[in-house]
C-alpha positions as MATLAB code, in Angstrom:
seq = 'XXXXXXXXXXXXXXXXXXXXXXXXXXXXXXXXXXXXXXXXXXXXXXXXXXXXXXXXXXXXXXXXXXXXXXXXXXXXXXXXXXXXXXXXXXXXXXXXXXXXXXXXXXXXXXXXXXXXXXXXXXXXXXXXXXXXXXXXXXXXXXXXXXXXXXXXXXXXXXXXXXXXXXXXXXXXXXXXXXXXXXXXXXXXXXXXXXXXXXXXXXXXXXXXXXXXXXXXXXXXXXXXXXXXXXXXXXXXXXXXXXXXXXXXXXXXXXXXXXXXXXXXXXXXXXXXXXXXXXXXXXXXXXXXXXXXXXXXXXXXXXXXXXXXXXXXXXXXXXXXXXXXXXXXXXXXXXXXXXXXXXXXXXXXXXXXXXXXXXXXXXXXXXXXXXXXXXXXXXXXXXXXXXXXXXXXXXXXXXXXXXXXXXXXXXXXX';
ca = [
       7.357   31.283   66.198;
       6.143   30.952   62.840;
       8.304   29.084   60.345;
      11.018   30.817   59.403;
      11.080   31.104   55.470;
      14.441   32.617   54.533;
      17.131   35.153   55.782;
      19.418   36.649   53.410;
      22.078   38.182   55.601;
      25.538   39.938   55.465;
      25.117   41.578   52.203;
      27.548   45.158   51.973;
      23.621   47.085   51.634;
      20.165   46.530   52.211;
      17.653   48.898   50.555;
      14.452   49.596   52.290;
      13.204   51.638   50.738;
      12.123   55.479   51.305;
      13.231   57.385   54.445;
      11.496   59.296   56.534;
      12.684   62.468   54.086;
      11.896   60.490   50.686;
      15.739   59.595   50.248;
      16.876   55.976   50.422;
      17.145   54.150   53.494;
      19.798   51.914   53.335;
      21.340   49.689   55.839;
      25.521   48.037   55.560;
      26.043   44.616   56.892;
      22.647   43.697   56.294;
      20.304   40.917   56.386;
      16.915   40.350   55.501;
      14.928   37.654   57.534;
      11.663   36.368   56.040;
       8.490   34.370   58.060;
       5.173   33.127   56.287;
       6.369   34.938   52.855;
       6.432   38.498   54.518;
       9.664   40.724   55.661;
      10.196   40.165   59.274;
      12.811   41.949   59.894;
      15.161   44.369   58.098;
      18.431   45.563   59.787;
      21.896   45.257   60.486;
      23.524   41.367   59.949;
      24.076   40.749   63.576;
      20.938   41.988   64.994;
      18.441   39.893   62.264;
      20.126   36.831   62.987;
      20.443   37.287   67.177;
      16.351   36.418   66.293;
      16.242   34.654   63.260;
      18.857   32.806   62.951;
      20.263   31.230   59.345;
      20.411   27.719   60.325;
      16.314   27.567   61.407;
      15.835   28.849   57.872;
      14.018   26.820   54.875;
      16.604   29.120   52.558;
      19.570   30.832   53.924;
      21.451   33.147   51.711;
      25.126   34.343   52.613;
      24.999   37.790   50.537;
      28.371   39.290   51.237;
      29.563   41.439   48.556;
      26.608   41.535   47.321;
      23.249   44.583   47.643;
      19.612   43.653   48.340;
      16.962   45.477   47.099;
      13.022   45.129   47.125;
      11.904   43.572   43.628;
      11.105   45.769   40.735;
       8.696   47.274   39.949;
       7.644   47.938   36.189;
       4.369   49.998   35.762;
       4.015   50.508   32.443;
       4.495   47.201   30.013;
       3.115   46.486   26.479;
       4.395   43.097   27.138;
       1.689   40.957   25.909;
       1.936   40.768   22.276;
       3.041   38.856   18.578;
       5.044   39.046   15.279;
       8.473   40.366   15.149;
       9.345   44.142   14.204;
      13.133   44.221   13.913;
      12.853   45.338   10.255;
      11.823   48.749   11.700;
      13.985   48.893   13.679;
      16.488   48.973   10.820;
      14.340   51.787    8.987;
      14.275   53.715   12.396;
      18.113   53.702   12.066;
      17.855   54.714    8.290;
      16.122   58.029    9.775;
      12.471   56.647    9.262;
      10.105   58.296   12.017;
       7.777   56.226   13.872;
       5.068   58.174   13.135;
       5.476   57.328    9.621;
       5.843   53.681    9.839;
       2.463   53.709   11.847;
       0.635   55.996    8.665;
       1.837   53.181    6.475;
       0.248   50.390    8.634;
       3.664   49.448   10.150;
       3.941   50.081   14.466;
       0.889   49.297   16.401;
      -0.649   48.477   13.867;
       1.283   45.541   12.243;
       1.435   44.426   15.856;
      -2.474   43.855   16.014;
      -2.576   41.752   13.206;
      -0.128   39.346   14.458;
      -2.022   38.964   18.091;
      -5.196   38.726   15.895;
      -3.635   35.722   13.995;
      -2.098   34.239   17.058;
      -3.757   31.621   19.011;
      -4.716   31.759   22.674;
      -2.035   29.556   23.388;
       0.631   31.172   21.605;
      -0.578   34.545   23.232;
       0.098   32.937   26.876;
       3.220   31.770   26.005;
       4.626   34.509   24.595;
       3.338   36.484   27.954;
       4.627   33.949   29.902;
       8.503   34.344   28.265;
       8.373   37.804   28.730;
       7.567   37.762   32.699;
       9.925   35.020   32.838;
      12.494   37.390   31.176;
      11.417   40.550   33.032;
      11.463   37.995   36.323;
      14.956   37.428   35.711;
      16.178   41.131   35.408;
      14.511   41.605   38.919;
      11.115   42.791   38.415;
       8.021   41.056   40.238;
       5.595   43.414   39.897;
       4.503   44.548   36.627;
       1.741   46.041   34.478;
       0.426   44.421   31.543;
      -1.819   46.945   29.016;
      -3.762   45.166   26.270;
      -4.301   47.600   22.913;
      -2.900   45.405   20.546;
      -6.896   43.719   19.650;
      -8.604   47.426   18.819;
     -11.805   44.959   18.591;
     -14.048   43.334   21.291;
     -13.049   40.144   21.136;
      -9.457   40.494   20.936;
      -8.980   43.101   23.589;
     -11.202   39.990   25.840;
      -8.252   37.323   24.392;
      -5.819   39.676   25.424;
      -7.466   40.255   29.219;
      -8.141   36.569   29.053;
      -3.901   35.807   27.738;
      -3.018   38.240   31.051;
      -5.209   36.547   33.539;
      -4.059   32.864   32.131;
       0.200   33.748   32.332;
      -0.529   35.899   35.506;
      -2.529   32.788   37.282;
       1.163   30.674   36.898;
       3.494   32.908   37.552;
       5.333   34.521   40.409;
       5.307   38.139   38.789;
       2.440   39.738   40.103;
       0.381   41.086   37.151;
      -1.747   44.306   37.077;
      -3.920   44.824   33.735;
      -4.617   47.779   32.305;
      -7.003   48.088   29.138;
      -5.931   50.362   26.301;
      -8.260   49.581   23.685;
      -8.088   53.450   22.636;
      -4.051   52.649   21.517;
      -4.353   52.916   17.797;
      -7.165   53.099   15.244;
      -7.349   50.465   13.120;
      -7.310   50.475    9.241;
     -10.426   51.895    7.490;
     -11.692   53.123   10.741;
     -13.329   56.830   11.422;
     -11.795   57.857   14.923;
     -14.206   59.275   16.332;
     -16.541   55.857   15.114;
     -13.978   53.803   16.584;
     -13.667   55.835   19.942;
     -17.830   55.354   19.817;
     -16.428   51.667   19.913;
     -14.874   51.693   22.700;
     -16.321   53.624   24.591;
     -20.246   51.795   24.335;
     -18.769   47.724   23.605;
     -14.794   47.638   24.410;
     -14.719   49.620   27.997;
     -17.900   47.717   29.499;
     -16.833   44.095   27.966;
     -13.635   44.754   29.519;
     -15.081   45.854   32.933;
     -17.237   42.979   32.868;
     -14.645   40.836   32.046;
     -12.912   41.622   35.352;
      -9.525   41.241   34.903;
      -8.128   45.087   34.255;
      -7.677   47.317   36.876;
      -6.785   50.600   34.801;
      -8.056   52.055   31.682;
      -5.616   54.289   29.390;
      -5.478   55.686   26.270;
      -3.038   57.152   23.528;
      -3.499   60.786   23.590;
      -1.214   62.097   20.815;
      -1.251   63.630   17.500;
      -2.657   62.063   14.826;
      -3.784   59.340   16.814;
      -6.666   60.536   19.851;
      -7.547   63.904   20.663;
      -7.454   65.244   24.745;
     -11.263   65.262   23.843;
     -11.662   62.027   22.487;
      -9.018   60.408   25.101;
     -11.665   62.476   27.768;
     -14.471   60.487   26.663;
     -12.637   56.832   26.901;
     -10.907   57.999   30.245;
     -14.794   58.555   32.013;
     -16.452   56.242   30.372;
     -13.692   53.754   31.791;
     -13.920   55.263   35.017;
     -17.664   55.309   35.097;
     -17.054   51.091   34.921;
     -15.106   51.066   37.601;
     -11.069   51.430   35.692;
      -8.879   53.673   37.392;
      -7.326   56.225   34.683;
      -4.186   56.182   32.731;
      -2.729   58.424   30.234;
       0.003   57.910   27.360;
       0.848   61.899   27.685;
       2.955   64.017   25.757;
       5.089   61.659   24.170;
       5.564   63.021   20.499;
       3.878   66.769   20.795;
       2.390   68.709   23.741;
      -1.264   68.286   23.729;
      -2.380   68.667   27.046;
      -2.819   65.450   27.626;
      -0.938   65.729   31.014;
      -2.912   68.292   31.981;
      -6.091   65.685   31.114;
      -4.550   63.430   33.616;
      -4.173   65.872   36.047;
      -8.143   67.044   35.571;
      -9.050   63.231   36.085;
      -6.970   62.144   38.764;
      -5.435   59.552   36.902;
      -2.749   57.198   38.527;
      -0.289   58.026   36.374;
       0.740   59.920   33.608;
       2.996   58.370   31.209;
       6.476   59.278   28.482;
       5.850   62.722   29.447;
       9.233   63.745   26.754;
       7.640   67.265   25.201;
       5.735   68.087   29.416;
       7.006   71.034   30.204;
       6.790   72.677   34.103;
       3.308   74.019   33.936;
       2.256   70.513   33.211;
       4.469   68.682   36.335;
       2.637   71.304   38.646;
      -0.689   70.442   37.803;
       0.585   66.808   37.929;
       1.698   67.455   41.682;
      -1.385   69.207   42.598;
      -3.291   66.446   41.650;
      -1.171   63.904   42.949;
      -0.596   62.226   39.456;
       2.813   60.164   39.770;
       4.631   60.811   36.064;
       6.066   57.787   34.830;
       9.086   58.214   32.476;
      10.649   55.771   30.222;
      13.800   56.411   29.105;
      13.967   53.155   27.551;
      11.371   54.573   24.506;
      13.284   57.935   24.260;
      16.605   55.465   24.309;
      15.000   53.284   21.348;
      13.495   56.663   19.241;
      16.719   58.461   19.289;
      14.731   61.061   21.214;
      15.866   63.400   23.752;
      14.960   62.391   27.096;
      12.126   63.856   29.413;
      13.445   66.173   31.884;
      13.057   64.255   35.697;
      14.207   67.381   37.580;
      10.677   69.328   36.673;
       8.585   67.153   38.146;
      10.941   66.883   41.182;
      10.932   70.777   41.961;
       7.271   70.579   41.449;
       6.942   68.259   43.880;
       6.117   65.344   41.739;
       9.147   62.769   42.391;
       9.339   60.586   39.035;
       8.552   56.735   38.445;
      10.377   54.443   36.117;
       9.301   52.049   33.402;
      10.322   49.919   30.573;
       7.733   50.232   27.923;
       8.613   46.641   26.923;
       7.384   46.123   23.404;
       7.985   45.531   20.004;
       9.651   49.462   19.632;
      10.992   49.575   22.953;
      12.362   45.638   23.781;
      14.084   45.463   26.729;
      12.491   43.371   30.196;
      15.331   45.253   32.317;
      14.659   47.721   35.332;
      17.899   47.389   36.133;
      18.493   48.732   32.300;
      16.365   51.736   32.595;
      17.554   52.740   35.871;
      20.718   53.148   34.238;
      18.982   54.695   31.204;
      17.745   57.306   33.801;
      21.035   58.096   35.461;
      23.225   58.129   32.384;
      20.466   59.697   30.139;
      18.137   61.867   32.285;
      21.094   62.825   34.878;
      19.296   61.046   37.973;
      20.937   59.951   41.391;
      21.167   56.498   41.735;
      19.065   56.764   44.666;
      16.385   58.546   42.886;
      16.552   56.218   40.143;
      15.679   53.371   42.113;
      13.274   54.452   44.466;
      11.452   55.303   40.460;
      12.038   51.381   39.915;
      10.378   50.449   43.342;
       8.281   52.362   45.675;
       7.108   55.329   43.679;
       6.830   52.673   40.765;
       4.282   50.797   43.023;
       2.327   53.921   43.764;
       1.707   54.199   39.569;
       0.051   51.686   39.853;
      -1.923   51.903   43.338;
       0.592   48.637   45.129;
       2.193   51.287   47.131;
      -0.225   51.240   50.072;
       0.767   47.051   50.914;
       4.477   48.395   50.809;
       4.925   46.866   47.192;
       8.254   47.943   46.515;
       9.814   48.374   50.105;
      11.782   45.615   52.136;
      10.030   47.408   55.499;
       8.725   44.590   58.696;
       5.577   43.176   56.991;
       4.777   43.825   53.532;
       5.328   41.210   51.140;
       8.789   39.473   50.735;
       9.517   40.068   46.995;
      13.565   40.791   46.764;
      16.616   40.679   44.519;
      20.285   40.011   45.492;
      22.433   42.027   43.141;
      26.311   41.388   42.220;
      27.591   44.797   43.367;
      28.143   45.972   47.025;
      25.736   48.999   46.685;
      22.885   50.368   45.098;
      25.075   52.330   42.914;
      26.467   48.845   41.064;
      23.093   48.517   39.165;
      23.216   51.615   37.151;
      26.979   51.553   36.887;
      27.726   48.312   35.642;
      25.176   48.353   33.102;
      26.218   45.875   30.270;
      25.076   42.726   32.497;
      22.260   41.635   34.101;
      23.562   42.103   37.963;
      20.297   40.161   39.659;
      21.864   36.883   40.887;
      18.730   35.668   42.830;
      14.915   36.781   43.030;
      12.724   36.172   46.359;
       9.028   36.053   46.070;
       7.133   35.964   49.012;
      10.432   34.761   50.399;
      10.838   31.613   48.182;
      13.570   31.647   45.494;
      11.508   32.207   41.807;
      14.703   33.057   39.938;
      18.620   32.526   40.263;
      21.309   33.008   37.749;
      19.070   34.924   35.238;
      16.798   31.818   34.986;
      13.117   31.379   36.423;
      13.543   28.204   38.645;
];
């Protein structure tokens, strides 16, 4: 037998994952045994350790009391980025829409100057602290967009910042480039979206680290037609689509993602059911982030739409500097208390269908099933139910990657 990495065993639940109907599969008295960094075997206590036993283990983990769950999944991040923004924050409060700061050079904006001013080594740092934050809360697989360069070379430092942090870390990384995220000061859009689309889109494709391409398609800031033009011409270099959609009006942009057969479509607050059909007919997961509506004082986007339409909903963070939180386990209660979401639901939108938003579902990424990758979290609770409920703490006691310990008492180790 191979060596036998870890078994975490006699915890109150173990989630799977997804049934065989889409509901949670969930196991009491379970254990989790682990060999050469992959899930072995997932069952009841007794029966994982008749064959693994805990004393042949490198790590043995008594759970009791406590729920396992596959690792978070966060597919939608801004988390790469500089300066400090808590002074809006403050305005926001005062009754000061976003949209506003951003027209007087304050949001995005204000953001991109401070990454432009940071050095490559403060960039990778302050990457590195947020994965080591977001690691912490439970997640260990998470996208990282760049859009806070809106120039060549800063969108590279940024791709170059991901790849560096993501190279010495146990979070796996997936980068998206979102060069079309703002227009910078002085700038024509459609000019700038020429930028993009002929230097920004094949430097970054070239480049090699991004997966996904997205854009901000939203009032006042890129047209469905201009967002079309950066979506192909990302696609035509080889980056999957992504869409910021609907966040502050109804544009159509979900209906662009839905046309392009993007990955996701993301915030999705102002879709409205015409929009989650097409999404579900063109087998475009929505991604909702409560987290941003939570932060705007916004109402929330309405999950049980694009459930009916046959489109179940994944969960994200948003993790920047107007939406600053590194917790799943925050937004899953976010999207229970806020949205009205089973707890169920809410975390199979933190895991599994989080995974397929980003195209990890297909390894298992976000499942505890025999054989995909070993990336877990033992939770202080004895169900599934305990995360969104007891929402004030961080519940994650201990993260598993590949079946080694990468985190324990909200600390990277």
């Amino acid at each position: 037998m191979s060596d036998l990495d870890a078994v975490v065993y006699g915890a109150s639940e173990v989630v799977v994952g997804p049934d065989d109907a889409g509901g949670l599969n969930t196991c009491e008295d379970g254990a989790v045994a682990v060999v050469d960094g992959t899930v072995a075997a997932a069952g009841e206590t007794d029966d994982v350790l008749a064959e693994y036993p805990a004393e042949n283990a490198e790590t043995a983990i008594e759970a009791g009391g406590k729920t396992v769950l596959p690792g978070f999944v966060d597919p939608h991040t801004h988390a790469l980025f500089a300066g400090d923004r808590s002074d809006e924050f403050a305005a926001k409060l005062r009754g000061k829409p976003y949209q506003e700061i951003l027209a007087e050079g304050g949001g995005i904006l204000r953001t991109v100057e401070a990454v432009r001013a940071a050095s490559d080594e403060e960039l990778v740092a302050n990457l590195t602290d947020q994965l080591d934050a977001m690691l912490a809360h439970g997640t260990t697989t998470a996208e990282v967009k760049t859009g806070y360069g809106l120039d060549t070379e800063t969108e590279l430092r940024m791709l170059d910042a991901v790849e560096a942090a993501a190279a010495d870390h146990p979070v796996d990384v997936v980068a998206t480039f979102l060069g079309a995220h703002a227009v910078p000061d002085g700038t024509d859009t459609d000019d700038y979206v020429d930028e993009v689309v002929d230097e920004q889109i094949p430097a970054a494709a070239e480049h090699g680290a991004a997966e996904f391409c997205d854009v901000f398609c939203e009032e006042g800031v890129f047209t469905v037609e201009q967002s079309r033009r950066v979506l192909e011409a990302g696609r035509e270099h080889g980056l999957t689509p992504k869409i910021h959609a609907e966040e502050f009006t109804r544009l159509g942009s979900a209906q662009l993602a839905a046309d392009l057969g993007a990955a996701s479509a993301d915030h999705l607050l102002h879709a409205n059911r015409e929009d989650a059909e097409a999404l579900a007919d063109a087998d475009v997961r929505p991604v909702l982030l409560p987290g941003t509506a939570f932060a705007l004082g916004e109402d929330y986007a309405d999950p049980e739409q694009f459930e009916a339409a046959g489109a179940p909903v994944a969960l994200a963070t948003d993790l920047n500097p107007n939406c600053y939180s590194q917790s799943m386990g925050f937004v899953v209660a976010l999207a229970c208390n806020g949205m009205r979401m089973a707890p169920a639901d809410a975390l199979l939108g933190a895991t599994t269908r989080a995974a397929r938003a980003i195209d990890r579902d297909g390894d298992g990424t976000g499942t505890l099933r025999e054989g995909t990758a070993a990336d877990l979290l033992v939770a202080d609770g004895p169900s599934h139910v305990h995360v969104p409920y007891n929402f004030g703490v961080n519940s994650v006691e201990t993260v598993l990657k590949d079946g080694s310990v990468v985190a324990s008492g909200g600390e990277r180790v």
